[in-house]
PDB file with SEQRES, HELIX, SHEET and CRYST1 records, atoms N, CA, C and O in Angstrom:
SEQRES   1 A   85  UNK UNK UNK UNK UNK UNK UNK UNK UNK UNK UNK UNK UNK          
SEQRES   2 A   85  UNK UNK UNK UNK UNK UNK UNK UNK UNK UNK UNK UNK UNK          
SEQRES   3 A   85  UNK UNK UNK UNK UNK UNK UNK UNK UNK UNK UNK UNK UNK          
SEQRES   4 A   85  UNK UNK UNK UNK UNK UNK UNK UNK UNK UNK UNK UNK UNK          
SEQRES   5 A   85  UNK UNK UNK UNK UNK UNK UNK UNK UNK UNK UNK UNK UNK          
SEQRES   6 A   85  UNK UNK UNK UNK UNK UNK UNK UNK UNK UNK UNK UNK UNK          
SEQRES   7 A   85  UNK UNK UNK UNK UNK UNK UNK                                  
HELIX    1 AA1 UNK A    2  UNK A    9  1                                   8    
HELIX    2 AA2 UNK A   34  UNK A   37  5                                   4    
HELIX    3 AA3 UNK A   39  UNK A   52  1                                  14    
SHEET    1 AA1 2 UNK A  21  UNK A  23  0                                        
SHEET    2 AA1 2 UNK A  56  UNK A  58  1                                        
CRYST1    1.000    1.000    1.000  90.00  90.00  90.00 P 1           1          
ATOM      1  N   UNK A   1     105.115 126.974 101.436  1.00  0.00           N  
ATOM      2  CA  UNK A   1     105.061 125.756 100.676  1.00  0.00           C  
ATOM      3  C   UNK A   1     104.261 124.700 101.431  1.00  0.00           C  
ATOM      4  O   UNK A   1     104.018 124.661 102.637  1.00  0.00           O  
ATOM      5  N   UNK A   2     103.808 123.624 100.208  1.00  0.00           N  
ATOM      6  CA  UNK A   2     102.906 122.726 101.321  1.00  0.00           C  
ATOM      7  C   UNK A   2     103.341 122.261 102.811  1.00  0.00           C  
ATOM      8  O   UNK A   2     102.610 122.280 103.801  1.00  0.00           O  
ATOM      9  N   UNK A   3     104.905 121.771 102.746  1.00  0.00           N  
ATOM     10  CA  UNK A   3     105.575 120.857 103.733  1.00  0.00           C  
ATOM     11  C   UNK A   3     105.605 121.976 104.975  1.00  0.00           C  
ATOM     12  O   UNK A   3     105.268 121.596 106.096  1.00  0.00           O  
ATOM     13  N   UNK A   4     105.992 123.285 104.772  1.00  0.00           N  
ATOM     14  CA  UNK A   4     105.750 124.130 106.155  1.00  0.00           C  
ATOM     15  C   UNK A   4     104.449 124.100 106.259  1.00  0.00           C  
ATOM     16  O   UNK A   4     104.261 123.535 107.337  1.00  0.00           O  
ATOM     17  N   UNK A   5     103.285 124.398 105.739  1.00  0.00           N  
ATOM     18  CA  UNK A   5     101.808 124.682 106.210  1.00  0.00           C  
ATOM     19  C   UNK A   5     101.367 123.177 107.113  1.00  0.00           C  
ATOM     20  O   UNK A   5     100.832 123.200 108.221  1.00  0.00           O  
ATOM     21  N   UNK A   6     101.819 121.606 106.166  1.00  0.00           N  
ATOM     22  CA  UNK A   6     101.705 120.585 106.794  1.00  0.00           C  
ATOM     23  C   UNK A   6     102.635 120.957 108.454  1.00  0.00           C  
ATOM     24  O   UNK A   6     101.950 120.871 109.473  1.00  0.00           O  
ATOM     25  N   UNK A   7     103.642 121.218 108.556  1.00  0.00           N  
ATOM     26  CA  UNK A   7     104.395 120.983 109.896  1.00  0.00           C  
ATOM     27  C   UNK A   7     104.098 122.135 110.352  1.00  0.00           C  
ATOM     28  O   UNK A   7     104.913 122.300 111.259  1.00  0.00           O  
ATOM     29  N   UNK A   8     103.125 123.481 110.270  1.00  0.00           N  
ATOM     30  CA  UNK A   8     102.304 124.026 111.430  1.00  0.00           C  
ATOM     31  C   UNK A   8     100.963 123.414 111.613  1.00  0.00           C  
ATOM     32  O   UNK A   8     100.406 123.637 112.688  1.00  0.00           O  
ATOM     33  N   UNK A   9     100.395 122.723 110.786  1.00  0.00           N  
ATOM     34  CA  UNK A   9      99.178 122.066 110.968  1.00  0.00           C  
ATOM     35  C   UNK A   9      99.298 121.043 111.816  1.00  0.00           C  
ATOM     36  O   UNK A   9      98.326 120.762 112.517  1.00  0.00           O  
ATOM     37  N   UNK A  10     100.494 120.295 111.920  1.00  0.00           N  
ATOM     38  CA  UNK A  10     100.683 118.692 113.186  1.00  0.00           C  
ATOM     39  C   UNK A  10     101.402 119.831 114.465  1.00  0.00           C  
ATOM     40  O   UNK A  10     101.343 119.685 115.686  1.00  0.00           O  
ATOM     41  N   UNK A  11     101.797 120.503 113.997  1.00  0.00           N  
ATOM     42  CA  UNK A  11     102.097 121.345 115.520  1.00  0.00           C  
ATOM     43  C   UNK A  11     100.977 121.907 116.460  1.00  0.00           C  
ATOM     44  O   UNK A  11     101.058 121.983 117.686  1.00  0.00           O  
ATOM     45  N   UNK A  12      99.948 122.278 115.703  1.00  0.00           N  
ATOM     46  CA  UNK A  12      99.030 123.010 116.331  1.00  0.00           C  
ATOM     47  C   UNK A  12      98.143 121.450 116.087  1.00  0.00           C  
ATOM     48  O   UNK A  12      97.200 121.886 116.748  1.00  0.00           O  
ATOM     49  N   UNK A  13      97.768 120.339 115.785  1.00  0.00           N  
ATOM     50  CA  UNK A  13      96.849 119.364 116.581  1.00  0.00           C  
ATOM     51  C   UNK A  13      98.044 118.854 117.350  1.00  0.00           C  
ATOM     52  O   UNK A  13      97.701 119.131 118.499  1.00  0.00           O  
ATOM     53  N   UNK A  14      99.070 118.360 117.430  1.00  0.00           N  
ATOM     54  CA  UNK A  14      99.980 118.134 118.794  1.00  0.00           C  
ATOM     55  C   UNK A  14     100.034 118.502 119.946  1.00  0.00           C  
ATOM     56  O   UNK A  14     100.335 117.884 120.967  1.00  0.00           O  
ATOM     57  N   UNK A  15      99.608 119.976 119.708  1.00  0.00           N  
ATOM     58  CA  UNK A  15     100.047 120.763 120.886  1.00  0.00           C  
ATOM     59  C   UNK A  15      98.415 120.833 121.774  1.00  0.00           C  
ATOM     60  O   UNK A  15      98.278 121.238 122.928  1.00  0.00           O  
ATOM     61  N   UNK A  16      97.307 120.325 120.869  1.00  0.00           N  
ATOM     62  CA  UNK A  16      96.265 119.877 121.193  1.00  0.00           C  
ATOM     63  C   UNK A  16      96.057 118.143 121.646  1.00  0.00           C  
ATOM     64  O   UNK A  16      95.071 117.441 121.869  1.00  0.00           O  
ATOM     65  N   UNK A  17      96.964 118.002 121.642  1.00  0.00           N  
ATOM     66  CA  UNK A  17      96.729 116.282 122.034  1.00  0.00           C  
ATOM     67  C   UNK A  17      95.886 115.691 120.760  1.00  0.00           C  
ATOM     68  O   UNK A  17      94.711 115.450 121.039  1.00  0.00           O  
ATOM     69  N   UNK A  18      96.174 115.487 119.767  1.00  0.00           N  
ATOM     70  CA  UNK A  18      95.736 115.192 118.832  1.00  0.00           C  
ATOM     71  C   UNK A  18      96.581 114.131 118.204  1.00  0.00           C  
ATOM     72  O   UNK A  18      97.757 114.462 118.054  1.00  0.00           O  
ATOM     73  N   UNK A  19      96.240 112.885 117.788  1.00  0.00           N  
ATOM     74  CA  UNK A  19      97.212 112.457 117.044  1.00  0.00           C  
ATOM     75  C   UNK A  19      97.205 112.933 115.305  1.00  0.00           C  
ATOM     76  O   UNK A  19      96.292 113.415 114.636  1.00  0.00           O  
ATOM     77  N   UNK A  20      98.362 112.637 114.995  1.00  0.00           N  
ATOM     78  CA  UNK A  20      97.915 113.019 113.319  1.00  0.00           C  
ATOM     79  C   UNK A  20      98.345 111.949 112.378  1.00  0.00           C  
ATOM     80  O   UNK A  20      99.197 111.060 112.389  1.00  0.00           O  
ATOM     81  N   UNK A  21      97.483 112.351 111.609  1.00  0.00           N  
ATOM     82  CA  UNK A  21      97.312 110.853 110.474  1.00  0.00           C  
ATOM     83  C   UNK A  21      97.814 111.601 109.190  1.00  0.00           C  
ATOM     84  O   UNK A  21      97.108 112.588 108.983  1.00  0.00           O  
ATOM     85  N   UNK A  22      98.734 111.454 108.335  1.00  0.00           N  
ATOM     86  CA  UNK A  22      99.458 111.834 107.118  1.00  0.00           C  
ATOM     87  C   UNK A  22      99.616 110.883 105.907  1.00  0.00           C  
ATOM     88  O   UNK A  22     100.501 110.072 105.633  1.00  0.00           O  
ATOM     89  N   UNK A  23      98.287 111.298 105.161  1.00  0.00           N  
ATOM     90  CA  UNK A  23      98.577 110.855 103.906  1.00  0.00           C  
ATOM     91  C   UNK A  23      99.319 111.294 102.637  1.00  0.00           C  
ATOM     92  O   UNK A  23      98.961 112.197 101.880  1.00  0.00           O  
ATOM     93  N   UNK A  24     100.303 110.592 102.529  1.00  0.00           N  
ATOM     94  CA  UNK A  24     101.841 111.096 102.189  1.00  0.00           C  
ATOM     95  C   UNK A  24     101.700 110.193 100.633  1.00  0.00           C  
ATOM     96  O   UNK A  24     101.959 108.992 100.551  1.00  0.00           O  
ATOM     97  N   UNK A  25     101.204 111.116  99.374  1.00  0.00           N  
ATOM     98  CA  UNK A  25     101.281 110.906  97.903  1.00  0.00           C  
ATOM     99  C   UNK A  25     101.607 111.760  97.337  1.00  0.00           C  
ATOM    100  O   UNK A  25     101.143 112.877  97.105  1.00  0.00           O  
ATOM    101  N   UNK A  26     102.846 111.003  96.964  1.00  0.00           N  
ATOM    102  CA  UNK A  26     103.408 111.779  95.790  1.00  0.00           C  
ATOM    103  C   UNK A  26     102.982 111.831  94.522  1.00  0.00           C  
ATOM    104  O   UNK A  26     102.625 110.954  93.736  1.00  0.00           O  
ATOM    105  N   UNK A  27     103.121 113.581  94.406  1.00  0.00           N  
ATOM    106  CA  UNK A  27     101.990 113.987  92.985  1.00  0.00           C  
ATOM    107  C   UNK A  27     103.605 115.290  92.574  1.00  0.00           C  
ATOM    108  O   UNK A  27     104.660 115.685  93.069  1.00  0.00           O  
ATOM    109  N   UNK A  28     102.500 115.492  91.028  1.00  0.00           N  
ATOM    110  CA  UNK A  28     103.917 116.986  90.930  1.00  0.00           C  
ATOM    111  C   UNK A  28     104.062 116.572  89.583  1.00  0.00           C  
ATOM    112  O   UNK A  28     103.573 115.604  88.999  1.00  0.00           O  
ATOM    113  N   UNK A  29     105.111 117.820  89.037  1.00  0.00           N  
ATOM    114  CA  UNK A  29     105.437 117.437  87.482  1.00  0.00           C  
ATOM    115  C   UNK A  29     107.042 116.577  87.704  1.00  0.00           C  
ATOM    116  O   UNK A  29     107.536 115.787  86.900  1.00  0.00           O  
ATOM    117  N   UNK A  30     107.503 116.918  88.744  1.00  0.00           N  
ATOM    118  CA  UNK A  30     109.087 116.373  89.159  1.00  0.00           C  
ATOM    119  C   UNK A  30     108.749 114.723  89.678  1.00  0.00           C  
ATOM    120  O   UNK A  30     109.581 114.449  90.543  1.00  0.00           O  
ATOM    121  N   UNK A  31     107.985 113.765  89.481  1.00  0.00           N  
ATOM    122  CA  UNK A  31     107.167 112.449  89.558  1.00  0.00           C  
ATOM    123  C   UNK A  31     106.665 111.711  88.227  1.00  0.00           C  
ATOM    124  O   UNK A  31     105.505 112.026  87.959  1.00  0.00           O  
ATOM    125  N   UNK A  32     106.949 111.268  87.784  1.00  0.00           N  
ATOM    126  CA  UNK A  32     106.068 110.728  86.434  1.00  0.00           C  
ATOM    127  C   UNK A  32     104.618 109.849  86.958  1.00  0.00           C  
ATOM    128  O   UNK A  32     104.353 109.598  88.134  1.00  0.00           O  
ATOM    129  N   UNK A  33     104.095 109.611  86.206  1.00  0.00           N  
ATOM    130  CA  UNK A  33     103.270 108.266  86.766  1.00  0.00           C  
ATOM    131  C   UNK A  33     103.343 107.414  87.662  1.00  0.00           C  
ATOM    132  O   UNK A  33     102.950 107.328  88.825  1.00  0.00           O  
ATOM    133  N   UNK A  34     104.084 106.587  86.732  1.00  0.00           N  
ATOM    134  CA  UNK A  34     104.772 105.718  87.447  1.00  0.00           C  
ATOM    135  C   UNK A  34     105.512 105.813  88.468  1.00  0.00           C  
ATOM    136  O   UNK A  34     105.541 104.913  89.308  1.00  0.00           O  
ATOM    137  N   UNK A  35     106.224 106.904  88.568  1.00  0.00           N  
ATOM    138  CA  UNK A  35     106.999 106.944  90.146  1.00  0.00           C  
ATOM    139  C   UNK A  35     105.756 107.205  91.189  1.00  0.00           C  
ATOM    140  O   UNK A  35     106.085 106.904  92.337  1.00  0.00           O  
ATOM    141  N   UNK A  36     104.789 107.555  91.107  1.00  0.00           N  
ATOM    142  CA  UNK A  36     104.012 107.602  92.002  1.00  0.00           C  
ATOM    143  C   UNK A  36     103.665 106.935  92.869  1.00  0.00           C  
ATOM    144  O   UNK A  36     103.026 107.307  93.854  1.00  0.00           O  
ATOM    145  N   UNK A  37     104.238 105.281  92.493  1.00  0.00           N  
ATOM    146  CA  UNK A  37     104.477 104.359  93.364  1.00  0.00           C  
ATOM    147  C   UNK A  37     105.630 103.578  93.546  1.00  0.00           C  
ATOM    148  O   UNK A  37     105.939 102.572  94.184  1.00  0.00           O  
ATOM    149  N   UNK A  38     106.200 104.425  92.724  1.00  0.00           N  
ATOM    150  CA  UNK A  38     108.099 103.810  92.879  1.00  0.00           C  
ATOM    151  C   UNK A  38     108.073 103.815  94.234  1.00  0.00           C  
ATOM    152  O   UNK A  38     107.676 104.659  95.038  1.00  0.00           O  
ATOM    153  N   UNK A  39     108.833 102.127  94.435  1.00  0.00           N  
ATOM    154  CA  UNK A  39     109.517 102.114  95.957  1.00  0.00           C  
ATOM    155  C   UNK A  39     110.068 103.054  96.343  1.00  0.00           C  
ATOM    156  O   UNK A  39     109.588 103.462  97.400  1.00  0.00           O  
ATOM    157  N   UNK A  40     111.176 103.822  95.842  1.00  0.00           N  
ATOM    158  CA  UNK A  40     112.315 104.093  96.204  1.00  0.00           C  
ATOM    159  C   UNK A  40     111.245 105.486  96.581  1.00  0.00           C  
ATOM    160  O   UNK A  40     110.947 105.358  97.769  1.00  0.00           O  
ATOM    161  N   UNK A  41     110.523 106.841  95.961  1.00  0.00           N  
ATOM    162  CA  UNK A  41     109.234 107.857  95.970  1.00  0.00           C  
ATOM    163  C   UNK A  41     108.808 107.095  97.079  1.00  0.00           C  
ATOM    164  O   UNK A  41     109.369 107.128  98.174  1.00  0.00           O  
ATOM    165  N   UNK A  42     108.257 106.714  96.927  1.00  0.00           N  
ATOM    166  CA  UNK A  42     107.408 106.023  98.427  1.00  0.00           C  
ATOM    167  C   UNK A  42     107.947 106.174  99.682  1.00  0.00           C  
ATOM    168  O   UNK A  42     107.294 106.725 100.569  1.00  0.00           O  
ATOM    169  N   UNK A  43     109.642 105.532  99.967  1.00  0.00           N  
ATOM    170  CA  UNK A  43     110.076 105.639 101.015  1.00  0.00           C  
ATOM    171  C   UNK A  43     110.200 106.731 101.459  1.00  0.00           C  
ATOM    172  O   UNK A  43     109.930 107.007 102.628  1.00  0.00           O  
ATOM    173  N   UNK A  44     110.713 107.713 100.444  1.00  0.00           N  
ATOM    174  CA  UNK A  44     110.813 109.366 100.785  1.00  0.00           C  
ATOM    175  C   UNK A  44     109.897 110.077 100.873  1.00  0.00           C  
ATOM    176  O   UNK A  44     110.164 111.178 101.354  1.00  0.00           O  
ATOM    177  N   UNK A  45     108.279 109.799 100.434  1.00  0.00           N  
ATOM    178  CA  UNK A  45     107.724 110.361 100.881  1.00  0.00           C  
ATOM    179  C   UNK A  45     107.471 110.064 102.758  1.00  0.00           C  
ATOM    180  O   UNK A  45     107.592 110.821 103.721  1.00  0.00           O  
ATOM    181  N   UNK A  46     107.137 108.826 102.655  1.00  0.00           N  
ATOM    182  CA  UNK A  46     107.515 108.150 104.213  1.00  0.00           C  
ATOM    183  C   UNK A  46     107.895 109.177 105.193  1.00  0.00           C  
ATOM    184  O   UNK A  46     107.287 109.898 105.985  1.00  0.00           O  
ATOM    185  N   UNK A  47     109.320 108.951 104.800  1.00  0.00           N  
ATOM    186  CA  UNK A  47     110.662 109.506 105.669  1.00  0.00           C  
ATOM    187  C   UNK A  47     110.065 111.201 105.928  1.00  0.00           C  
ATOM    188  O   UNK A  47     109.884 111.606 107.076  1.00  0.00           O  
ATOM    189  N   UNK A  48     109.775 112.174 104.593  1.00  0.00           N  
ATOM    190  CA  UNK A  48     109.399 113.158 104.941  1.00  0.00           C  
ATOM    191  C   UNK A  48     108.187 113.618 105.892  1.00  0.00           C  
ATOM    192  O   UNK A  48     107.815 114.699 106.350  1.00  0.00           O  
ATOM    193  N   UNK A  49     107.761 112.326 105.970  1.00  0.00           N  
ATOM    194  CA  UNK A  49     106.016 112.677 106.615  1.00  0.00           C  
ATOM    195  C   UNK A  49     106.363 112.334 108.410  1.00  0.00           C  
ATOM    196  O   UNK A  49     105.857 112.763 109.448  1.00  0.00           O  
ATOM    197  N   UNK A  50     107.255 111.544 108.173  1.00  0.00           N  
ATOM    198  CA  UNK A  50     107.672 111.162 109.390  1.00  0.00           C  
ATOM    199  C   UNK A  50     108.513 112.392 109.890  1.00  0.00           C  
ATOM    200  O   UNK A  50     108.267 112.787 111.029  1.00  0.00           O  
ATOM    201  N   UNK A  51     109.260 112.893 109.324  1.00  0.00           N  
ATOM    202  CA  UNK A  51     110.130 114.075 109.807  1.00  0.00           C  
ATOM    203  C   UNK A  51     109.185 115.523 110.207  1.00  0.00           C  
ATOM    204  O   UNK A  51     109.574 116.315 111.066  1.00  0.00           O  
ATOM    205  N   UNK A  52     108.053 115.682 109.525  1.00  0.00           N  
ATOM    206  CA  UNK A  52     107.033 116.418 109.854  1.00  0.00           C  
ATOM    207  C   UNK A  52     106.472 116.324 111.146  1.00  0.00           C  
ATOM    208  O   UNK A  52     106.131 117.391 111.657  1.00  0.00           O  
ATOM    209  N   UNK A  53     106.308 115.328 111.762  1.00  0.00           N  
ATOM    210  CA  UNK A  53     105.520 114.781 112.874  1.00  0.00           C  
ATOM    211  C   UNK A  53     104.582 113.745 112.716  1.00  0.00           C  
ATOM    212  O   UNK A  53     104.371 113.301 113.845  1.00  0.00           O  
ATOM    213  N   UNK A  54     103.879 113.105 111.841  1.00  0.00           N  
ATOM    214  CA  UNK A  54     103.174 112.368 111.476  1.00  0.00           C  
ATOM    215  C   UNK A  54     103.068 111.114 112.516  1.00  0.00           C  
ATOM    216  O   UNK A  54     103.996 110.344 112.268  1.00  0.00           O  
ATOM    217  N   UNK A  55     102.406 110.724 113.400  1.00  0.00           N  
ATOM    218  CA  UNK A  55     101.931 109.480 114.076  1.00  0.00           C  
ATOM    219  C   UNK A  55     101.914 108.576 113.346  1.00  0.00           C  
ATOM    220  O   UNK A  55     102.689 107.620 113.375  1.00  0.00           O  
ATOM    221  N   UNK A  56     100.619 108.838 112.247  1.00  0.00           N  
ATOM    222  CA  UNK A  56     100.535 107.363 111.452  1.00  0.00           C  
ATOM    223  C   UNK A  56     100.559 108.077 110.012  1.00  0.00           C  
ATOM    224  O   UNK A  56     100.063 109.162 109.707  1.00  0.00           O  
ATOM    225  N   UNK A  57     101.409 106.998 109.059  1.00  0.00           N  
ATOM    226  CA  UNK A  57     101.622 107.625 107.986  1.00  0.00           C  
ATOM    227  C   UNK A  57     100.831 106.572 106.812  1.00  0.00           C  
ATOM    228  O   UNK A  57     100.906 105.369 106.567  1.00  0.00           O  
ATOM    229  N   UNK A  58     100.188 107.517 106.351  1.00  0.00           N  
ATOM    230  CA  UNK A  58      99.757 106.097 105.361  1.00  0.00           C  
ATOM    231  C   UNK A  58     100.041 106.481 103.682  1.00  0.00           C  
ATOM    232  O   UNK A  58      99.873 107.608 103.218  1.00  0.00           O  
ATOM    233  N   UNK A  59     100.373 105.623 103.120  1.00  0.00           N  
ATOM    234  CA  UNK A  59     101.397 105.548 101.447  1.00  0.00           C  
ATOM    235  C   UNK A  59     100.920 104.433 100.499  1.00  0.00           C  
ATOM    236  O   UNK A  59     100.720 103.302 100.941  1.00  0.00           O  
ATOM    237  N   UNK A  60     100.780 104.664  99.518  1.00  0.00           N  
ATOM    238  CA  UNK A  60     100.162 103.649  98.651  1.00  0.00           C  
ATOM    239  C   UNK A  60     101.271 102.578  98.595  1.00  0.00           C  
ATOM    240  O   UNK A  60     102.465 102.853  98.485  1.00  0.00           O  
ATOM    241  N   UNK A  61     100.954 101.797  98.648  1.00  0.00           N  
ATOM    242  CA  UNK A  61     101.975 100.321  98.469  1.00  0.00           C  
ATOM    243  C   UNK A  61     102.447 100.288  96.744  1.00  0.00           C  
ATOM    244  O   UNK A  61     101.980 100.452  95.617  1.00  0.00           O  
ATOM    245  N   UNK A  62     103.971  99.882  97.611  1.00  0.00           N  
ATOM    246  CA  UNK A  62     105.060 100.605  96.194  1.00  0.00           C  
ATOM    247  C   UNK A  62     104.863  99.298  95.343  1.00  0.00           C  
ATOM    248  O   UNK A  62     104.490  98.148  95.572  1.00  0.00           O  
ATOM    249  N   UNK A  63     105.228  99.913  94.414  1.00  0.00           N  
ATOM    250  CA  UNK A  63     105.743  98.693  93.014  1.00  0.00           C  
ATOM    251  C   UNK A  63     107.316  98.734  92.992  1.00  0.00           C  
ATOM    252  O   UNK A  63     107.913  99.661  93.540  1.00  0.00           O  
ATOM    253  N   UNK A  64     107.974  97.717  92.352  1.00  0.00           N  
ATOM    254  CA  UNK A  64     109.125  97.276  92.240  1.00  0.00           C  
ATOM    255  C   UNK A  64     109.523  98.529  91.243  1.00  0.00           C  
ATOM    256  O   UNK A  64     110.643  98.240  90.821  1.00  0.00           O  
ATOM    257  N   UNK A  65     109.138  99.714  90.709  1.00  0.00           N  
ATOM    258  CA  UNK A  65     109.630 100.535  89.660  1.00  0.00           C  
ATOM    259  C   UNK A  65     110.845 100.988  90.752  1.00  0.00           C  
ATOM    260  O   UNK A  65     110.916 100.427  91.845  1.00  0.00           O  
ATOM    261  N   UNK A  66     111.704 101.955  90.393  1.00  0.00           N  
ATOM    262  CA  UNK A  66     112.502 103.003  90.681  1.00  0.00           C  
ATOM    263  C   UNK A  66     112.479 104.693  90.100  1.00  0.00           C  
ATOM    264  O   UNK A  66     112.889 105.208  89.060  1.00  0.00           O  
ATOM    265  N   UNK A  67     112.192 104.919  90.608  1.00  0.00           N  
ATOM    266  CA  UNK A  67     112.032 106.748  89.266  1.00  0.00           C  
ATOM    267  C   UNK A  67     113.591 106.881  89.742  1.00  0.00           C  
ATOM    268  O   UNK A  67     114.277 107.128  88.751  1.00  0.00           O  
ATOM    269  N   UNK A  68     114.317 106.804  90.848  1.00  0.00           N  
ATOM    270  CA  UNK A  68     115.648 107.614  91.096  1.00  0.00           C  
ATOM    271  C   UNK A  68     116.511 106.591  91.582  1.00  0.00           C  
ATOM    272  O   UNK A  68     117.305 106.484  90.648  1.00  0.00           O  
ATOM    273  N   UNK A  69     116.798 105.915  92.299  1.00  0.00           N  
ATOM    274  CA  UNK A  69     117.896 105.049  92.644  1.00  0.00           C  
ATOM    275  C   UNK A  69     117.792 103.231  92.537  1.00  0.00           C  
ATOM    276  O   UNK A  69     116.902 102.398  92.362  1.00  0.00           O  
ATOM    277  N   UNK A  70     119.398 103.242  92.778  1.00  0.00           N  
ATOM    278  CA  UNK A  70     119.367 101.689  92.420  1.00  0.00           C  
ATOM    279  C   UNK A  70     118.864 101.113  94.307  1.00  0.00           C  
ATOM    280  O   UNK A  70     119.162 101.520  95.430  1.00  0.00           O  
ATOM    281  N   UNK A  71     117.879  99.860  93.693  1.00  0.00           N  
ATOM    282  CA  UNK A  71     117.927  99.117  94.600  1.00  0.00           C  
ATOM    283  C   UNK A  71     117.609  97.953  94.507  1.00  0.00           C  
ATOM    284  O   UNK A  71     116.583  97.736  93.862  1.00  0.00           O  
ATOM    285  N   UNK A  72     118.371  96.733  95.119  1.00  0.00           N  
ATOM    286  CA  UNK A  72     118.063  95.467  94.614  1.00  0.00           C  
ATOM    287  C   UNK A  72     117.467  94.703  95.708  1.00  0.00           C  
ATOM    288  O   UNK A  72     117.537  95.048  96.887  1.00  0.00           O  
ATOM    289  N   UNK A  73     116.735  93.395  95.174  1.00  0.00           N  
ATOM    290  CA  UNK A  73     115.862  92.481  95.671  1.00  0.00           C  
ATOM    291  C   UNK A  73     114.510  93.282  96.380  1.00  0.00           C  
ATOM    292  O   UNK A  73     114.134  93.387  97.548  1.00  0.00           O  
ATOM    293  N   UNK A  74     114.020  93.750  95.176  1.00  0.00           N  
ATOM    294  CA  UNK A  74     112.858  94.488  95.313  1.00  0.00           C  
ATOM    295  C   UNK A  74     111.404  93.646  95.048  1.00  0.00           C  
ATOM    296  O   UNK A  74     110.368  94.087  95.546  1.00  0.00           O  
ATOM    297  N   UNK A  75     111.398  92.691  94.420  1.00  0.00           N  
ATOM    298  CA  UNK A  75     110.600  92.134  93.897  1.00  0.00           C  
ATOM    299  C   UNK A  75     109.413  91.794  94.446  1.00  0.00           C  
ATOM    300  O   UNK A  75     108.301  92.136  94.045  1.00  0.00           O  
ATOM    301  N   UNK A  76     109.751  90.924  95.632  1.00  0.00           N  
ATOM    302  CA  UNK A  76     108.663  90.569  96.269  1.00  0.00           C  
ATOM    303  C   UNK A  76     107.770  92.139  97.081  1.00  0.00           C  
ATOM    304  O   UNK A  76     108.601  93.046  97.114  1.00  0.00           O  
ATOM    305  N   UNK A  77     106.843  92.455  97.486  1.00  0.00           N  
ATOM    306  CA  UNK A  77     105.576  93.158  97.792  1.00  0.00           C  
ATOM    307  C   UNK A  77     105.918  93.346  98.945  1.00  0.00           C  
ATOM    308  O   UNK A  77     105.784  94.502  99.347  1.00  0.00           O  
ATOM    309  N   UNK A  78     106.515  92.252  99.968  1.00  0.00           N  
ATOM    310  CA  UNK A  78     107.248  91.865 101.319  1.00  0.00           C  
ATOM    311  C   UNK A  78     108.419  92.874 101.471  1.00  0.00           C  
ATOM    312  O   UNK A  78     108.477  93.808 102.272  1.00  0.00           O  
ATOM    313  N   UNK A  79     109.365  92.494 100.521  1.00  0.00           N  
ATOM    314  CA  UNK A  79     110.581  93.270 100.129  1.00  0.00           C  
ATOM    315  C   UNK A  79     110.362  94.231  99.621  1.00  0.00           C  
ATOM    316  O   UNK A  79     111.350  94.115  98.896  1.00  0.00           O  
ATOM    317  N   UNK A  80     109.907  95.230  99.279  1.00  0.00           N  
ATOM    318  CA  UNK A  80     109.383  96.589  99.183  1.00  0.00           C  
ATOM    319  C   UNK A  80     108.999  97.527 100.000  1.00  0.00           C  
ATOM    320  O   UNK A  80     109.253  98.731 100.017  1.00  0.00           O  
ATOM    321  N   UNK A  81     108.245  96.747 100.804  1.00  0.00           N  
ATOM    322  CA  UNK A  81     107.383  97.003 102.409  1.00  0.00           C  
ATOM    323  C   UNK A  81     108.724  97.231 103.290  1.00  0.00           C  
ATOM    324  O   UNK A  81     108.947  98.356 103.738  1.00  0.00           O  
ATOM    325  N   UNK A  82     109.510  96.286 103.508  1.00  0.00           N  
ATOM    326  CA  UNK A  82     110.604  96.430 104.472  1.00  0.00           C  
ATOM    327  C   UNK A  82     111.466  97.554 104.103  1.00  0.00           C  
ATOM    328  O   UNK A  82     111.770  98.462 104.876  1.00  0.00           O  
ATOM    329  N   UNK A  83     111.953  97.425 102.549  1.00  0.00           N  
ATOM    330  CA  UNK A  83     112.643  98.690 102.292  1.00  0.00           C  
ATOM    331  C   UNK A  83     112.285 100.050 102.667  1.00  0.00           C  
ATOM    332  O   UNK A  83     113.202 100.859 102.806  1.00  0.00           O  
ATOM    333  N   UNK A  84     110.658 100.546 102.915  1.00  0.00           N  
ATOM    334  CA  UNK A  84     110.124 101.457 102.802  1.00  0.00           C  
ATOM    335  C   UNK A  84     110.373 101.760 105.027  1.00  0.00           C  
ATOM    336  O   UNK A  84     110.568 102.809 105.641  1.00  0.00           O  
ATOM    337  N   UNK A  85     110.229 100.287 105.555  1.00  0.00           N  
ATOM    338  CA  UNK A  85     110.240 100.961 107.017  1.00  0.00           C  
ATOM    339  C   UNK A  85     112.143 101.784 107.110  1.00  0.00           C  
ATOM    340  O   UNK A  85     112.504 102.393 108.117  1.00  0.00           O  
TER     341      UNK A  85                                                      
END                                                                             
């Protein structure tokens, strides 16, 4: 599956002294559109890219949507950002 081929691919530039850069977008039929930048999608993609090995992770900047959970005082762009570290 992609997520093992990604976490032998940062193993083998790691183990090369490599840093790795992970661009972490969520795509799929289990995503609508719109969740594609749901905060709440966003953070988890995050979290997974980070659990991979990922140095620097980079994620499209979320919108206030939700595809899956509740979360409040989302509004501001600021407050989205923080939710996601």
């Amino acid at each position: 599956d992609m997520m093992e081929e990604a976490r032998k691919i940062i193993a083998e530039a790691k183990s090369c002294g490599l840093v790795v850069v992970l661009w972490s977008y969520p795509r799929g039929e289990g995503v609508s559109k719109e969740g594609e930048t749901a905060v709440d999608v966003i953070a988890y993609a995050a979290h997974i890219a980070a659990l991979l090995g990922a140095n620097i992770i980079k994620v499209k900047l979320p919108t206030n949507h939700l595809e899956r959970e509740k979360i409040e005082n989302i509004e501001s762009l600021s407050k989205r950002i923080e939710y996601i570290k």
